[in-house]
C-alpha positions as CSV (number, residue, x, y, z in Angstrom):
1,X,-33.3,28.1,107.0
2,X,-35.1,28.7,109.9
3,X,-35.9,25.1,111.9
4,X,-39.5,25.5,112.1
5,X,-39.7,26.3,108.3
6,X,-37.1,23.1,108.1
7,X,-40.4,20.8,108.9
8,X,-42.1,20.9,105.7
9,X,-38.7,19.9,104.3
10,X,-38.7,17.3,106.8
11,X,-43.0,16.6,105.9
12,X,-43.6,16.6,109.5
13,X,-46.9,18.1,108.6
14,X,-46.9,16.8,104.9
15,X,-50.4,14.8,104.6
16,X,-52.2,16.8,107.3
17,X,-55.4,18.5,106.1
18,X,-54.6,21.7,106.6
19,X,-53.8,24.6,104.0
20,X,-51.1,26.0,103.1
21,X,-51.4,29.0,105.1
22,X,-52.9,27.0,108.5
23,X,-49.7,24.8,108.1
24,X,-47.6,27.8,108.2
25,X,-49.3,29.4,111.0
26,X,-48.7,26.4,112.9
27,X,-45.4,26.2,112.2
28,X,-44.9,29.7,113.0
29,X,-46.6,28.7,116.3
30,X,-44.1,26.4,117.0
31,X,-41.1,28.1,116.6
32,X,-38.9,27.3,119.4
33,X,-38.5,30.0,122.0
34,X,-34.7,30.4,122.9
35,X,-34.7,31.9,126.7
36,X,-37.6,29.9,128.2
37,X,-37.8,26.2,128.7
38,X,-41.6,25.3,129.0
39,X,-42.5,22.9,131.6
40,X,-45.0,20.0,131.6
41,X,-48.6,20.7,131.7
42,X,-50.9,19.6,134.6
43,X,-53.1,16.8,135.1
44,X,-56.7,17.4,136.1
45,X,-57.6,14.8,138.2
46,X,-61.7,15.6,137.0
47,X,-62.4,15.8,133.2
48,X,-66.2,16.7,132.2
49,X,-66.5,15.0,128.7
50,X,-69.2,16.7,126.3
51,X,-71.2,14.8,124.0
52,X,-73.9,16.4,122.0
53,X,-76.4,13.2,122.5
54,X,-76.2,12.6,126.3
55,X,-75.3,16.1,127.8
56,X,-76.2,18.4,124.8
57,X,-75.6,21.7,127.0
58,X,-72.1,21.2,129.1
59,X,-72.4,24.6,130.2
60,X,-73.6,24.4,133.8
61,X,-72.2,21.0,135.0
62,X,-69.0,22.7,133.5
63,X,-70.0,25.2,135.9
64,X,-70.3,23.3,139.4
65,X,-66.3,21.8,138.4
66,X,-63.7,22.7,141.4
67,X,-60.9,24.5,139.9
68,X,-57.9,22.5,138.3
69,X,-60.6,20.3,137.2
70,X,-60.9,20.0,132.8
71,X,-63.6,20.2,130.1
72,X,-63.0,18.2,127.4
73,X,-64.8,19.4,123.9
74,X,-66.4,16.4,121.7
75,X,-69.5,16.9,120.1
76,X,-68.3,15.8,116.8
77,X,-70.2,16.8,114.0
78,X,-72.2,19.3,116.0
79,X,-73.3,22.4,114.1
80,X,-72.8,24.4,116.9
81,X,-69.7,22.9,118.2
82,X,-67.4,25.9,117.1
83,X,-69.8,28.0,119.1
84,X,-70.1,25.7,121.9
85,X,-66.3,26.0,121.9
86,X,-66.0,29.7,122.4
87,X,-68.1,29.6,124.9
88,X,-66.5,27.1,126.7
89,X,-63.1,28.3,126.6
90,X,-64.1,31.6,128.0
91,X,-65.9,29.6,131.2
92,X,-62.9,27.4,131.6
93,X,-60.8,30.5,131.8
94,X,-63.2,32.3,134.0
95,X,-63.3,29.3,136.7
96,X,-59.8,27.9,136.3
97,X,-60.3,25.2,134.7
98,X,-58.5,23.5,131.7
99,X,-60.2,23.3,128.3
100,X,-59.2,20.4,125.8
101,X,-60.5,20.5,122.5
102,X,-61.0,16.8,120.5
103,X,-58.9,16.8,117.5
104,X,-60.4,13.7,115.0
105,X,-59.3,16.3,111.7
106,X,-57.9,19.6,110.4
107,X,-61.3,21.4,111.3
108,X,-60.6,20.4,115.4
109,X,-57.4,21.8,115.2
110,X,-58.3,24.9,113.8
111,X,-60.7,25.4,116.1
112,X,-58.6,24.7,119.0
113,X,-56.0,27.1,118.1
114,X,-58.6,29.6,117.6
115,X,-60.2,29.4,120.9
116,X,-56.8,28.8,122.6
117,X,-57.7,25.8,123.8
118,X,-55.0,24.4,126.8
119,X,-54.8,21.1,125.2
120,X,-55.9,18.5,122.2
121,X,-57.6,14.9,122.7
122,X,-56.5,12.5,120.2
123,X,-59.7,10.4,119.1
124,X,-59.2,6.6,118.5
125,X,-58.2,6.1,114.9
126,X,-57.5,9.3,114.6
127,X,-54.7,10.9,112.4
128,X,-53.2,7.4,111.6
129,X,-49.2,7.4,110.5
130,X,-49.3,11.4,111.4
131,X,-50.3,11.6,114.8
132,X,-46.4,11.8,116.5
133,X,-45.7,14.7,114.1
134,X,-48.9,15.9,115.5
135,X,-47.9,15.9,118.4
136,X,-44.5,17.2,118.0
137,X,-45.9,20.4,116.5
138,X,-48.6,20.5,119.5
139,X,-45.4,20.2,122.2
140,X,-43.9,23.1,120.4
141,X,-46.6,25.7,120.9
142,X,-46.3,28.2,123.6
143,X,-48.3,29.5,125.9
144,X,-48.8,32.6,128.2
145,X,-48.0,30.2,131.5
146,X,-44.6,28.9,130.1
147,X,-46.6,25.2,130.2
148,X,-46.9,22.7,126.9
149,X,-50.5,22.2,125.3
150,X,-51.7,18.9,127.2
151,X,-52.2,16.0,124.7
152,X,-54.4,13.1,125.5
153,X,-55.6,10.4,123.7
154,X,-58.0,7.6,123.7
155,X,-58.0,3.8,124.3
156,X,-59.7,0.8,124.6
157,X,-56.7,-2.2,124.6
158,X,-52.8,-2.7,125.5
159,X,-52.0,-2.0,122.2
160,X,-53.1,1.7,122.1
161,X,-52.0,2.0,125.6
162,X,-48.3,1.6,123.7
163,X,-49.6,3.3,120.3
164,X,-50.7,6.7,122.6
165,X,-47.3,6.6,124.5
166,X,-45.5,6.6,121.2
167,X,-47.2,9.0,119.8
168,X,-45.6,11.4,122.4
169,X,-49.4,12.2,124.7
170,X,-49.1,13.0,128.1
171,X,-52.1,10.9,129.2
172,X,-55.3,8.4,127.6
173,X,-58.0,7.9,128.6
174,X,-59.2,4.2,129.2
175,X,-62.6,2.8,128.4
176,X,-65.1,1.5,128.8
177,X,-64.2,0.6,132.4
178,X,-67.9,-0.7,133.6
179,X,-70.8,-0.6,131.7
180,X,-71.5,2.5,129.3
181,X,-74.3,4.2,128.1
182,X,-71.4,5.5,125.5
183,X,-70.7,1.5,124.3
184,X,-73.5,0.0,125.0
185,X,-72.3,-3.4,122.7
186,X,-68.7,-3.2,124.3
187,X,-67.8,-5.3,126.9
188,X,-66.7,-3.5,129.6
189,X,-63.1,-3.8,131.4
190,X,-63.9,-4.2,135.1
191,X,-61.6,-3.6,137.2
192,X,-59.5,-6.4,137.6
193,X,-58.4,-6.1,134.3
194,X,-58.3,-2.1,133.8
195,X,-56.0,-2.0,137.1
196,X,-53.8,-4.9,135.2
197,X,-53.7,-2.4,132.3
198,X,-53.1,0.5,134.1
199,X,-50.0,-1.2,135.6
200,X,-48.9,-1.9,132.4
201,X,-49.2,1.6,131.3
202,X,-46.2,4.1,130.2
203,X,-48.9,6.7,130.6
204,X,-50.7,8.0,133.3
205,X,-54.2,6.5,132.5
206,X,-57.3,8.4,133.3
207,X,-60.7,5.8,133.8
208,X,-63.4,6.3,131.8
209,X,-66.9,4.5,131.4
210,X,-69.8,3.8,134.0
211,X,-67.8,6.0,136.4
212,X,-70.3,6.5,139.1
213,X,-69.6,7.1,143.3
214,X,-70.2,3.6,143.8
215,X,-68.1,2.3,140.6
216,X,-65.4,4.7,141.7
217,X,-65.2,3.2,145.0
218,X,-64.4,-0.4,142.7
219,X,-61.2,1.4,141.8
220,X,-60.1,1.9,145.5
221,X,-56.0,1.2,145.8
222,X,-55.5,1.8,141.4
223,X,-53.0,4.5,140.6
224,X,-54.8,6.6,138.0
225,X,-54.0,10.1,137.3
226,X,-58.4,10.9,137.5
227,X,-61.4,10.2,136.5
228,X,-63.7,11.5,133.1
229,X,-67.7,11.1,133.0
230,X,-69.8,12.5,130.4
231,X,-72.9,14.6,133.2
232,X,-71.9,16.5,135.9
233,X,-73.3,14.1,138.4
234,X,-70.5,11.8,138.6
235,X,-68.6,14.5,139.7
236,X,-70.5,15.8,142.3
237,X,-70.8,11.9,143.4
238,X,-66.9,11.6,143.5
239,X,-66.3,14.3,145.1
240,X,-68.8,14.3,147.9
């Protein structure tokens, strides 16, 4: 039998909600190619973040990002998302940049594989016991640059620092480092602690929450791998 065929066997995927048909096509996806061995994908060090209540349109701050800089698709829920999508992941490919799709259920996988999104975001909570065959799966997909999907994930504590290096992501994202409009009841990091945390961290950690030019400047000396801000002003302020 055919490996990749071997993982429903194994229930890699057994529990996802996915049909039949979308489980084999993502197995199919997967199969293992036997000349070429795909390297790591990139890190932005800039990732716009979309959310359909504070920055409803992404399009044109997605626009003023310097190339090698990310997108990352939220608006959970949307109507319009799958849309929004499309349209998104024909910008990114326009401008250079790299288009992550969040993945909270079937429907965001689906839709990223559709739009050929360059990577998933795992949400908090998200997937539960079947995340690392998730992610497994997601490793195994190739793409036209010989690179893996990228695969970040979200936290908010030590403990899903560890949970999101288990799980086999390649980066998380941090929050709520300083005050939020996002979590406006949470209590933010600071900086003392998030650098303590970062330290800590089998991941490369991007910062997230309140990340303005002067809370940026806070982080001076902390070895993240970037920054992520929902508006495209915080990354005009951090990179003026």
């Amino acid at each position: 039998m055919a490996p990749y065929l071997s993982l429903v066997k194994n229930r890699q995927i057994a529990g996802l909600a996915l049909t039949l048909s979308e489980r084999i096509s993502l197995l199919n996806l997967s199969r293992p190619e036997k000349r070429r061995r795909r390297q790591g994908p990139s890190l932005p060090p800039l990732v716009l973040i979309t959310d359909a209540t504070r920055l409803a349109d992404p399009l044109n701050p997605a626009q003023q990002l310097p190339k090698g800089a990310a997108v990352l698709l939220r608006h959970y829920n949307d109507p319009g998302r799958k849309a929004l999508a499309f349209q998104l992941a024909a910008l990114c490919r326009r401008k250079g940049l790299i288009f992550i799709v969040a993945a909270a259920d079937a429907a965001g996988v689906r839709l990223g594989l559709a739009c050929r999104a360059d990577g998933f975001h795992l949400p908090r909570g998200s997937w539960g016991g079947h995340a690392p065959s998730l992610c497994r799966l997601f490793g195994k997909i190739p793409r036209k640059d010989n690179r893996r999907l990228l695969i970040t994930a979200a936290a908010h504590s030590n403990r899903a620092l560890g949970r999101a290096a288990s799980l086999g992501a390649d980066a998380v994202f941090l929050s709520p480092v300083f005050a939020t409009q996002s979590h406006p009841g949470r209590q933010p990091l600071g900086s003392v602690r998030f650098s303590a945390m970062v330290r800590r961290s089998r991941l490369p950690v991007y910062a997230l929450g309140g990340i303005t030019s002067s809370s940026l400047r806070r982080l001076s000396g902390i070895k993240i791998a970037g920054i992520g801000a929902i508006g495209g002003l915080a990354f005009t302020a951090a990179t003026d």
